[in-house]
py3Dmol code that shows the C-alpha trace and the ligand (Angstrom):
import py3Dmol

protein = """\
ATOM      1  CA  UNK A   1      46.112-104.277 -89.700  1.00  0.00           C
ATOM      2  CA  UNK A   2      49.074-102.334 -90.433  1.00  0.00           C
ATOM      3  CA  UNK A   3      51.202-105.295 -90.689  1.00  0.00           C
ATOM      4  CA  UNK A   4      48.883-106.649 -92.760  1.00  0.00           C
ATOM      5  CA  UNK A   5      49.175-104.411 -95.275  1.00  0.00           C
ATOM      6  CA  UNK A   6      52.766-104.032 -95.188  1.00  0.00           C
ATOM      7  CA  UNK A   7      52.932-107.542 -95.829  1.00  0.00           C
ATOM      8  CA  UNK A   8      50.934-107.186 -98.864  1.00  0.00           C
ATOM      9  CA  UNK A   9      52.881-103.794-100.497  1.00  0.00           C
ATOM     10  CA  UNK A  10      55.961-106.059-100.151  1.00  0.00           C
ATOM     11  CA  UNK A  11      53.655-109.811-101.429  1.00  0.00           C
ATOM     12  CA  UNK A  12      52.690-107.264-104.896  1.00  0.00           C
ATOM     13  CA  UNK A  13      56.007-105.768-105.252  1.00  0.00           C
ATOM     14  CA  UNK A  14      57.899-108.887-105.199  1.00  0.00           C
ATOM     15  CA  UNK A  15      54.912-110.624-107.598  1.00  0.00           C
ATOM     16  CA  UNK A  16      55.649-107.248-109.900  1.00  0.00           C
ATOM     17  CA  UNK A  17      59.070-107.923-110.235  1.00  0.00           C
ATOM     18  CA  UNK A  18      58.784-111.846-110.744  1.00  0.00           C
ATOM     19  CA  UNK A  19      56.390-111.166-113.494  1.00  0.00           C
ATOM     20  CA  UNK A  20      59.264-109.123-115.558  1.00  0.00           C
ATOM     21  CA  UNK A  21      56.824-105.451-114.632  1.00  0.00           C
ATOM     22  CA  UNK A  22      59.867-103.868-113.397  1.00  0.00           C
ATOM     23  CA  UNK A  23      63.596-104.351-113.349  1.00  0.00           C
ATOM     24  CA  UNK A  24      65.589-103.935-110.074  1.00  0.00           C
ATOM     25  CA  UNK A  25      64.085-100.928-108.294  1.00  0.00           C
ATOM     26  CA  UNK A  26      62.005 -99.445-110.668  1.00  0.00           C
ATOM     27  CA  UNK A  27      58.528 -99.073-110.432  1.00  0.00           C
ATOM     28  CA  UNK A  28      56.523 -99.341-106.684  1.00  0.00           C
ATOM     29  CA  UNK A  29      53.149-100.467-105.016  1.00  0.00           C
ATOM     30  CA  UNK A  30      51.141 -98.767-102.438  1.00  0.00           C
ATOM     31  CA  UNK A  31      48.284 -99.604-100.875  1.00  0.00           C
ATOM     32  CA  UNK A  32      45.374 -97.262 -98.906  1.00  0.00           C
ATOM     33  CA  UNK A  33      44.795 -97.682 -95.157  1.00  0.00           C
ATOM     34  CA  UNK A  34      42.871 -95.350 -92.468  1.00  0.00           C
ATOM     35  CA  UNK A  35      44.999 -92.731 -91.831  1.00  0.00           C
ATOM     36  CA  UNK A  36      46.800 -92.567 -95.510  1.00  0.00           C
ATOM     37  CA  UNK A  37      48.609 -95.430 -97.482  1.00  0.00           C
ATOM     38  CA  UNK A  38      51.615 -97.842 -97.069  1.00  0.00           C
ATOM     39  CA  UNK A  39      54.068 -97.534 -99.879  1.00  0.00           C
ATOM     40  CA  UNK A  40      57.280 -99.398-100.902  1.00  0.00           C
ATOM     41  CA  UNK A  41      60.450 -97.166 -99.911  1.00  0.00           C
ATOM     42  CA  UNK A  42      63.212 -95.160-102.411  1.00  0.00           C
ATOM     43  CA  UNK A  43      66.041 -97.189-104.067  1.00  0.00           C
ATOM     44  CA  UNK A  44      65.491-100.318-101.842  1.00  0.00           C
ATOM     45  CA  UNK A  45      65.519-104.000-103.832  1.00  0.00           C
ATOM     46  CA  UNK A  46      62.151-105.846-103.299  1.00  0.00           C
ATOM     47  CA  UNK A  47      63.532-109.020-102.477  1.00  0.00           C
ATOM     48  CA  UNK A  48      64.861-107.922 -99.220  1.00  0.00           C
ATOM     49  CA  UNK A  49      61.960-105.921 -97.715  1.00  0.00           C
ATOM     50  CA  UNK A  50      60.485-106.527 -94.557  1.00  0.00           C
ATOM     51  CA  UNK A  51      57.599-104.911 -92.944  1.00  0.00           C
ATOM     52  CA  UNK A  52      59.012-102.509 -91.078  1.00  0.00           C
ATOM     53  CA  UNK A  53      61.348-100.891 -94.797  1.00  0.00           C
ATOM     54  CA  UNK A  54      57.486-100.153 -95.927  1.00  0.00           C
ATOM     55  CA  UNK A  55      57.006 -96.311 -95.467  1.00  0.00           C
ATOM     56  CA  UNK A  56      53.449 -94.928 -94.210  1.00  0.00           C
ATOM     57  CA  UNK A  57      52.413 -91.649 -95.693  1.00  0.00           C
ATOM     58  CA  UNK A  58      49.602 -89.732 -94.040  1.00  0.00           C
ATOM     59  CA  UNK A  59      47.107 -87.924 -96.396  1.00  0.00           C
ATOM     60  CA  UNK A  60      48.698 -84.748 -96.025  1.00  0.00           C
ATOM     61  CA  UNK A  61      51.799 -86.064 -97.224  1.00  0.00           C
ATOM     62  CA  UNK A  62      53.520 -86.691 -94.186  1.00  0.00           C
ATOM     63  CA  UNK A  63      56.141 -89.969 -93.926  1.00  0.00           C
ATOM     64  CA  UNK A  64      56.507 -91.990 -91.196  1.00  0.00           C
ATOM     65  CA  UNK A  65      59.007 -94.918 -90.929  1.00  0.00           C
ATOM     66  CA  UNK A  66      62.340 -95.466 -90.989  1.00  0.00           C
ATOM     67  CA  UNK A  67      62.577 -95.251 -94.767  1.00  0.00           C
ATOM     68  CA  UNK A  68      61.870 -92.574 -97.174  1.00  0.00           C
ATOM     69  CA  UNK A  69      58.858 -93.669 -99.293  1.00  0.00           C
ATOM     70  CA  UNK A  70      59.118 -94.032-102.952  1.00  0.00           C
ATOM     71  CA  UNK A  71      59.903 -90.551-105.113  1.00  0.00           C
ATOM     72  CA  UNK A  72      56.458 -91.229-106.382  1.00  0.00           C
ATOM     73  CA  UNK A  73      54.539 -91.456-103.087  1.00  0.00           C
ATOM     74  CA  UNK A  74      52.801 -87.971-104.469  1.00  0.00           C
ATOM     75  CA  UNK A  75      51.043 -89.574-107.752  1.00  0.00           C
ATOM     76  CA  UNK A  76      50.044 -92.246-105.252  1.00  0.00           C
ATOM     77  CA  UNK A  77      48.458 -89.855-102.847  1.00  0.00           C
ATOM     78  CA  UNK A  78      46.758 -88.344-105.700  1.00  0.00           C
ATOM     79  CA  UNK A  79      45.326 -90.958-107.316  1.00  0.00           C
ATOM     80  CA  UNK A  80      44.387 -92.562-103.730  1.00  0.00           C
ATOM     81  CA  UNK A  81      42.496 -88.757-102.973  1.00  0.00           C
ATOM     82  CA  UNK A  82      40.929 -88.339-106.475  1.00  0.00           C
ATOM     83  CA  UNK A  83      39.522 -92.392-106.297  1.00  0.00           C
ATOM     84  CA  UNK A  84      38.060 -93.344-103.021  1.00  0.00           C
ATOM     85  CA  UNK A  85      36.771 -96.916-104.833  1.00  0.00           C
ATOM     86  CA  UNK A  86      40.808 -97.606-105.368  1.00  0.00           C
ATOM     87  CA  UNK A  87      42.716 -99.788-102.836  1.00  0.00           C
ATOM     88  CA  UNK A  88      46.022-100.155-104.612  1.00  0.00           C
ATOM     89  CA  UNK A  89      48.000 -98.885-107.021  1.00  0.00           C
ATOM     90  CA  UNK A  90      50.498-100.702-109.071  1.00  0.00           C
ATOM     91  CA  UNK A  91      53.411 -98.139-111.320  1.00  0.00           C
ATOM     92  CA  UNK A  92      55.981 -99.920-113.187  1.00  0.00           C
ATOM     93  CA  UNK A  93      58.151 -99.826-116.079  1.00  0.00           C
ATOM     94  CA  UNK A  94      57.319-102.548-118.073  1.00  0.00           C
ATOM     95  CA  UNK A  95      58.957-103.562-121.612  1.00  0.00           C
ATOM     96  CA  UNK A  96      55.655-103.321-124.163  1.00  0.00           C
ATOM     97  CA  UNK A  97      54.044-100.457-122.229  1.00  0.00           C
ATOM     98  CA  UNK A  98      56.578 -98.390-121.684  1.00  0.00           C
ATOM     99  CA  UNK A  99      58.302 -98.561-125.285  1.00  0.00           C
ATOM    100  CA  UNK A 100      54.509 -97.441-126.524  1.00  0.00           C
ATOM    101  CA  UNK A 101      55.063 -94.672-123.567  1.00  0.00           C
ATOM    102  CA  UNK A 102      58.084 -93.034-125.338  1.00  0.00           C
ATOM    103  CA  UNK A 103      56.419 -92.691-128.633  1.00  0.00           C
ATOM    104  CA  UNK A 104      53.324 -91.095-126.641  1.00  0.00           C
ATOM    105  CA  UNK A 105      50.848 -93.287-128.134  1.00  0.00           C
ATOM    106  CA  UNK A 106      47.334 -94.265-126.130  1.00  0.00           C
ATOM    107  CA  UNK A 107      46.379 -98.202-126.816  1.00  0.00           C
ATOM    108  CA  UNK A 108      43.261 -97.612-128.386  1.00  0.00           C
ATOM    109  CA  UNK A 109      40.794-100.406-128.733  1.00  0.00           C
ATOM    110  CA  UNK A 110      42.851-102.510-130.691  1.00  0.00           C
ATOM    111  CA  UNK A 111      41.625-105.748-129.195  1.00  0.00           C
ATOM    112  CA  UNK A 112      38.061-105.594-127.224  1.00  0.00           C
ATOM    113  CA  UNK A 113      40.048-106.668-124.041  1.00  0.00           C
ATOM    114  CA  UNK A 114      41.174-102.748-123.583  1.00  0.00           C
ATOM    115  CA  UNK A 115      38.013-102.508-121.553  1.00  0.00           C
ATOM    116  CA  UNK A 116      39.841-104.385-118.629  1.00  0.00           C
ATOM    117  CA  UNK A 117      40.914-100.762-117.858  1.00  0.00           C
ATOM    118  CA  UNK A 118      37.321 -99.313-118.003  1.00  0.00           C
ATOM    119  CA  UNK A 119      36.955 -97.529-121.103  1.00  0.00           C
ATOM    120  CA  UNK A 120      37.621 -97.455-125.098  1.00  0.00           C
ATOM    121  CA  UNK A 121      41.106 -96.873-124.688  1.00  0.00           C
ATOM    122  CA  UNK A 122      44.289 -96.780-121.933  1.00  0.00           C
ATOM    123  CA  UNK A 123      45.450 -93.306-122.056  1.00  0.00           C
ATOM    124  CA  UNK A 124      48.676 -92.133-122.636  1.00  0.00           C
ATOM    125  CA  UNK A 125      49.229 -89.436-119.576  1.00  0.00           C
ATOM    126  CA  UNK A 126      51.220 -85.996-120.823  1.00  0.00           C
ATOM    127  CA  UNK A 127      55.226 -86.441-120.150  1.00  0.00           C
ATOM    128  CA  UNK A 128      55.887 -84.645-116.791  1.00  0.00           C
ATOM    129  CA  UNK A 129      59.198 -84.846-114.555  1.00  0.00           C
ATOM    130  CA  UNK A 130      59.325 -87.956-112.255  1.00  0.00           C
ATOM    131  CA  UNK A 131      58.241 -87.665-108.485  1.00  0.00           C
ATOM    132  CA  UNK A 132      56.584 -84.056-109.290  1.00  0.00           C
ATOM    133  CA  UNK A 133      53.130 -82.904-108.524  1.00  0.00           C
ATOM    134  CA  UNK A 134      53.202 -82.014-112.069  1.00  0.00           C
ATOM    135  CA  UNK A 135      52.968 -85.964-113.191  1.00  0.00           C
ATOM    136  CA  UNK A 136      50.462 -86.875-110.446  1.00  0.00           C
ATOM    137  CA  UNK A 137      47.910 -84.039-111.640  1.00  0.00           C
ATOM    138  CA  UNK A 138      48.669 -85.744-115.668  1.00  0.00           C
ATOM    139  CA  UNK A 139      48.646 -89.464-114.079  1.00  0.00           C
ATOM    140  CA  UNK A 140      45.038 -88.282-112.374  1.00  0.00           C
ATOM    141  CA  UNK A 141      44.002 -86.736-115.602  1.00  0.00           C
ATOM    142  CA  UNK A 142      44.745 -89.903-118.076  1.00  0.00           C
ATOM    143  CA  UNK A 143      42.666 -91.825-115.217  1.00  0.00           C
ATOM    144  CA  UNK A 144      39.829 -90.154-115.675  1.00  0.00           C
ATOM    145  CA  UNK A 145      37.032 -93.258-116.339  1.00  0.00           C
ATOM    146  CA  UNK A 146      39.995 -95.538-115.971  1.00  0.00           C
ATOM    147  CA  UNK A 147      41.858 -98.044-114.172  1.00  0.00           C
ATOM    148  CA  UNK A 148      44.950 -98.034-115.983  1.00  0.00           C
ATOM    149  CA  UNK A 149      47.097 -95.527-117.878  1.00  0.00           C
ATOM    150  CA  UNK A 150      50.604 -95.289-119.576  1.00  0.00           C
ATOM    151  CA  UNK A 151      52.887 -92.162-118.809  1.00  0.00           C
ATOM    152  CA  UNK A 152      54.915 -90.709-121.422  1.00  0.00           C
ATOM    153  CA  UNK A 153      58.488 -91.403-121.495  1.00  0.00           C
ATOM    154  CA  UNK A 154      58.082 -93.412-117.891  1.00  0.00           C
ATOM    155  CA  UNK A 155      55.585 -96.375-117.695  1.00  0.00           C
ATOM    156  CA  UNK A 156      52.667 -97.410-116.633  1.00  0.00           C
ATOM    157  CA  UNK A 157      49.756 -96.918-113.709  1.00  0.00           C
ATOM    158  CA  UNK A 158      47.107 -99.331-112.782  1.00  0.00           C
ATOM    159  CA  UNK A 159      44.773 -99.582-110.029  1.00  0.00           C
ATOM    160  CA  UNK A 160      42.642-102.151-107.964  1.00  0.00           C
ATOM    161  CA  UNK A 161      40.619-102.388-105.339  1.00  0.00           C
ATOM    162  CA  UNK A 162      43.120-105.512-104.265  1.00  0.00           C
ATOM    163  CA  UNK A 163      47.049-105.114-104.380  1.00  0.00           C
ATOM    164  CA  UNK A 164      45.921-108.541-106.218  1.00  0.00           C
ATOM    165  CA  UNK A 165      43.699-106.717-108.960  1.00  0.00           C
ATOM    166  CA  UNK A 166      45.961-103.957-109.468  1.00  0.00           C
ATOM    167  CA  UNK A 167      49.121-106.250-110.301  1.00  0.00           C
ATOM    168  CA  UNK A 168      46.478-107.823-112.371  1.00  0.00           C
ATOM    169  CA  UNK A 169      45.546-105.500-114.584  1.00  0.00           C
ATOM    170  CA  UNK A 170      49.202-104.254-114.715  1.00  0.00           C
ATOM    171  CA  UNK A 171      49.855-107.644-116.084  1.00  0.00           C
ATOM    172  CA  UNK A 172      47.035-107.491-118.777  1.00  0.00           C
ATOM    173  CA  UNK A 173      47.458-103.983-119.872  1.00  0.00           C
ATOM    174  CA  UNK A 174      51.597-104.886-120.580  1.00  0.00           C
ATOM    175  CA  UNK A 175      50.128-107.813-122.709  1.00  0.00           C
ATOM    176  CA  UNK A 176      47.811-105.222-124.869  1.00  0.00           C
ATOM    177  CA  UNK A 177      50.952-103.360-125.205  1.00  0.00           C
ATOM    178  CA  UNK A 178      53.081-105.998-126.312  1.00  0.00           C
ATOM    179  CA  UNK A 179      49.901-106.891-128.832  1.00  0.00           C
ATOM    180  CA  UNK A 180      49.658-104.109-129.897  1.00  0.00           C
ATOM    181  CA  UNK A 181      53.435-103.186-130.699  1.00  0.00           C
ATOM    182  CA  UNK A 182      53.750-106.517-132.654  1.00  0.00           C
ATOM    183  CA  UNK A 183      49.975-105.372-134.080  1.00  0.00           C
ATOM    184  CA  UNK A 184      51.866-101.918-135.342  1.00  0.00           C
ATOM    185  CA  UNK A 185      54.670-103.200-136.923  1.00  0.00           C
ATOM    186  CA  UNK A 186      52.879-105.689-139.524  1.00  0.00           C
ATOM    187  CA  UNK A 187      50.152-102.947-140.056  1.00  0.00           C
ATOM    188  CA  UNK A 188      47.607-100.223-138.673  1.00  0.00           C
ATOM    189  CA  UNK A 189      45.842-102.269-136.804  1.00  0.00           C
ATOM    190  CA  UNK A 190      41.594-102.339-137.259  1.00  0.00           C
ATOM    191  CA  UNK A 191      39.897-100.140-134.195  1.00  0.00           C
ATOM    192  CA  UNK A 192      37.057-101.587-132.419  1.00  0.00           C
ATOM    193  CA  UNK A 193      34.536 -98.580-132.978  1.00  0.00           C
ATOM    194  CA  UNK A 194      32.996 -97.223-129.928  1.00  0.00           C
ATOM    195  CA  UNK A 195      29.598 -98.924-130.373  1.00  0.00           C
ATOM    196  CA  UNK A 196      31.075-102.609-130.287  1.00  0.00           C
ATOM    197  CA  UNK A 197      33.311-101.085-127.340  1.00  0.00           C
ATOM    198  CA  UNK A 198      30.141 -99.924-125.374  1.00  0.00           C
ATOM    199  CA  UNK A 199      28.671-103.599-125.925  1.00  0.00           C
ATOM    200  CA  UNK A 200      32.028-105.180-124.532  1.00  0.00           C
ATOM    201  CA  UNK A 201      31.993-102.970-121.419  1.00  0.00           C
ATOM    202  CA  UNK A 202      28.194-104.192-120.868  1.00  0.00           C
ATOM    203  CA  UNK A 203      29.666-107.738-121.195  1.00  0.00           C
ATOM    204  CA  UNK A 204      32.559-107.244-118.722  1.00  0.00           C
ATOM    205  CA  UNK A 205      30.223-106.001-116.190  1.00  0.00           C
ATOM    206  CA  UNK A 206      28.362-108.904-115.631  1.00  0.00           C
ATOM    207  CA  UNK A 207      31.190-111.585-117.067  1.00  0.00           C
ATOM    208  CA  UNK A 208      32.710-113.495-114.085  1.00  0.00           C
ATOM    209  CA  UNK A 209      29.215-112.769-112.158  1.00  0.00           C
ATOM    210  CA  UNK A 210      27.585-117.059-111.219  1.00  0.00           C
ATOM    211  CA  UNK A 211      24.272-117.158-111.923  1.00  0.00           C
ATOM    212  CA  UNK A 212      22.127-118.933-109.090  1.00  0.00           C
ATOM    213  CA  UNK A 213      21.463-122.215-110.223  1.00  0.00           C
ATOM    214  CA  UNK A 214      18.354-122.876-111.698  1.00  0.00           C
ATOM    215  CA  UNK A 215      16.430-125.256-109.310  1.00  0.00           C
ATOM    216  CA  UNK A 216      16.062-128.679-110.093  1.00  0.00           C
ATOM    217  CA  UNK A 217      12.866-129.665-110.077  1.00  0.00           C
ATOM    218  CA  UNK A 218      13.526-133.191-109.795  1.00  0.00           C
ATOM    219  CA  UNK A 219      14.988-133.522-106.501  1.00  0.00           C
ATOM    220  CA  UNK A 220      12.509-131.436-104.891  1.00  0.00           C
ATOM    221  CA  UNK A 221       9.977-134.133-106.660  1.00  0.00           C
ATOM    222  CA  UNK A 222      11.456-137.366-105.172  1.00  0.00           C
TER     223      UNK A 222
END
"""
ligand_1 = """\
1
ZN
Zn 58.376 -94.635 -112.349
"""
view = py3Dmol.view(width=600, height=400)
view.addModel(protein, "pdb")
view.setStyle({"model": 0}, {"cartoon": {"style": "trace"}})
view.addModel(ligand_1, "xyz")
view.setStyle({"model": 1}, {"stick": {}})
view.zoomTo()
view.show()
């Protein structure tokens, strides 16, 4: 089990940096277990991880391992306390979303496809120091009826109940940011109002869903 998900904080950190989320070793993945959550570790380059670099942090906050975990671990520990339905969290310091981060601006609904992070808008989390309980109390905040949220002056949080849905939705919510940079600098760009939003978030819980298919009456006839 734990190997398993050592495997796949190391699998989503090396995807993360692939897809251009995060440059050298910025940014890190964690995701929950029994006993607390496996996390990547400080200052180490994803491509030469191995199961045993992952550090295990307890959910009082003790580390176990031969590496220290990421500075972050303690937004990671927060978020993981504050959202039992969350089995992953992805941070990074993408381009798009993290240029919108240093202006301290929220995405608001832009484009209908903001509702990928559950709500009308991706929230913009207060500035706090890095690696500070300080930023995991604002990260947990901006979260609030969320799976994703940008932190001032830092980057960006999203969540999943997959390593695989959190890298995601990282993905997606850098591509609203890029959007809506490019949006910003022809123009203010028209906001969905929160009606229309309300109707997309009705759509996106039943979008993906198969209906059964409905029976066909001929074969059952011959
Ligand atoms: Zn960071």
């Amino acid at each position: 089990m734990s190997l398993t998900l050592r495997t796949a904080v190391i699998e989503t950190a090396q995807a993360m940096s692939a897809a251009g989320l995060s440059v050298g070793t910025s940014g890190n993945v964690s995701v929950r277990g029994r006993r607390g959550f496996f996390i990547t570790p400080t200052g180490m380059p994803y491509a030469s991880l191995r199961p045993h670099d992952i550090a295990e942090v307890d959910w009082k906050g003790r580390a176990e391992g031969s590496r220290l975990p990421s500075s972050e671990w303690r937004m990671h520990l927060d978020v993981f306390a504050a959202r039992p339905e969350v089995g992953a969290i992805v941070h990074c310091h993408p381009p798009h979303g993290t240029s919108l981060s240093c202006v301290r601006r929220e995405i608001p609904a832009f484009h209908y496809m903001v509702a990928v992070a559950g709500g009308n808008s991706i929230r913009c989390a207060r500035y706090e120091t890095f690696g500070t309980a300080e930023l995991a109390a604002a990260a947990v905040e901006a979260l609030q009826d969320r799976r994703a949220c940008l932190l001032a002056n830092h980057g960006m949080l999203a969540l999943g109940a997959t390593p695989q849905d959190a890298l995601k939705l990282a993905s997606e919510v850098e591509n609203l940011a890029g959007q809506y940079l490019r949006a910003l600098s022809i123009g203010e760009p028209a906001v969905l109002d929160d009606a229309e939003m309300q109707r997309v978030l009705e759509k996106f819980r039943t979008y993906g869903q198969q209906r059964p298919r409905p029976h066909l009456a001929w074969s059952s006839q011959k």
